[in-house]
C-alpha positions as CSV (number, residue, x, y, z in Angstrom):
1,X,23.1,-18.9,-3.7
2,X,25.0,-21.1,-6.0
3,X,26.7,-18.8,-8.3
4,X,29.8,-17.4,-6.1
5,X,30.9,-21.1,-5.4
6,X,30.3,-22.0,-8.8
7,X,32.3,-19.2,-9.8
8,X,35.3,-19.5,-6.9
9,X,37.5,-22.4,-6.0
10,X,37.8,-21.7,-2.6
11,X,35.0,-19.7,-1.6
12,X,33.5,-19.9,1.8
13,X,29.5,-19.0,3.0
14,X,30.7,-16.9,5.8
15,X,32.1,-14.3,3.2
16,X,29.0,-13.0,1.9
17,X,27.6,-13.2,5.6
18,X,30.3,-11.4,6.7
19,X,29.5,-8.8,4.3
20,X,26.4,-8.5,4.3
21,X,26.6,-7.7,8.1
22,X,29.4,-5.3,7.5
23,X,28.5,-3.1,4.7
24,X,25.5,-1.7,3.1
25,X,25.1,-4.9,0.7
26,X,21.9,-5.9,0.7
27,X,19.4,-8.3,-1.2
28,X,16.4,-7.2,-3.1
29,X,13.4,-9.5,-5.0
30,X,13.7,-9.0,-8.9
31,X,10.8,-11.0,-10.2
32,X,9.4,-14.2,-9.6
33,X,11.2,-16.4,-7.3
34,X,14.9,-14.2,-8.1
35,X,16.8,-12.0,-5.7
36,X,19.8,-9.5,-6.3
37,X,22.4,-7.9,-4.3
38,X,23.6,-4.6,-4.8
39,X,25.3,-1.5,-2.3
40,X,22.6,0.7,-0.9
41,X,23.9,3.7,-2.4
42,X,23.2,1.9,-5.8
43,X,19.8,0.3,-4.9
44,X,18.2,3.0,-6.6
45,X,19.0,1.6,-10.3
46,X,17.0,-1.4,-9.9
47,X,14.5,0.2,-7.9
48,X,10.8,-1.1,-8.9
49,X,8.0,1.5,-7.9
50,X,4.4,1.3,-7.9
51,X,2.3,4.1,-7.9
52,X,1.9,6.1,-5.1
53,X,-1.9,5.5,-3.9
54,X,-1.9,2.0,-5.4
55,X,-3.2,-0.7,-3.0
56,X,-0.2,-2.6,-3.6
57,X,2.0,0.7,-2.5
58,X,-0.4,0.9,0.5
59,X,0.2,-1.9,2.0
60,X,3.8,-2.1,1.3
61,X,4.1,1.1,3.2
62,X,2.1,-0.6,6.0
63,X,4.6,-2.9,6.3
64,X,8.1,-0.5,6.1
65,X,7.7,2.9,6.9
66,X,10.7,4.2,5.3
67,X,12.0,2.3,2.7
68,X,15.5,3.8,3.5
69,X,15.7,2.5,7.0
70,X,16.1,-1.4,7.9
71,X,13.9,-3.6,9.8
72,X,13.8,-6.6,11.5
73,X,10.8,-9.0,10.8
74,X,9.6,-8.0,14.5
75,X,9.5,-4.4,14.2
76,X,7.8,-4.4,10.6
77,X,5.2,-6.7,12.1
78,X,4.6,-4.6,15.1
79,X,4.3,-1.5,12.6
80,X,2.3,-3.5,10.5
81,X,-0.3,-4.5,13.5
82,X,0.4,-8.0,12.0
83,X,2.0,-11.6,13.6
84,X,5.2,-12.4,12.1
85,X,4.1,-14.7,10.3
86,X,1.8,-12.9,8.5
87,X,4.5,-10.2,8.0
88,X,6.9,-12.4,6.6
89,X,4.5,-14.1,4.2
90,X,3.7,-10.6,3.0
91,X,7.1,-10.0,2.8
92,X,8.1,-13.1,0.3
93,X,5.0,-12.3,-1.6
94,X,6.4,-8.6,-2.8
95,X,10.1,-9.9,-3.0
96,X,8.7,-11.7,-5.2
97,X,7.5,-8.4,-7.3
98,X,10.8,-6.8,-7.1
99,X,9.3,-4.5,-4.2
């Protein structure tokens, strides 16, 4: 992520660490090869759905149960009956979608 240094003489990587592992920032896949970051409670205004039923929905859902919970890539794999690195390839690839 090159746009808070660009953007702030002094700024230092372990700040957005630091917040991400402190409050409910998190990052989110808005198209092709993009992420976001935006507060849970506010995750909801960028929020891409596909249809419910769709095979891409199903298989999402396969992979995190409840899309209001967080998951580690271990515990969506094991819920996912998949290896991690199948998870985590599955994972990139919606990102990817803005899922």
């Amino acid at each position: 992520m090159h746009l808070l240094p660009a953007r702030m003489r002094s700024y230092r990587g372990e700040w957005l660490d630091r917040l991400m592992t402190d409050s409910d920032l998190l990052w989110f896949g808005c198209g092709a090869r993009l992420i976001s970051l935006a507060f849970a409670p506010d995750l909801e205004l960028f929020r891409f759905t596909e249809e419910a039923g769709s095979p891409a929905r199903s298989r999402l859902d396969a992979l995190i149960p409840n899309a209001r919970g967080r998951y580690g890539l271990l515990e969506i794999a094991e819920q996912a009956r998949l290896d991690s690195a199948e998870a985590a390839r599955l994972l990139w690839r919606r990102r990817g979608r803005g899922a």
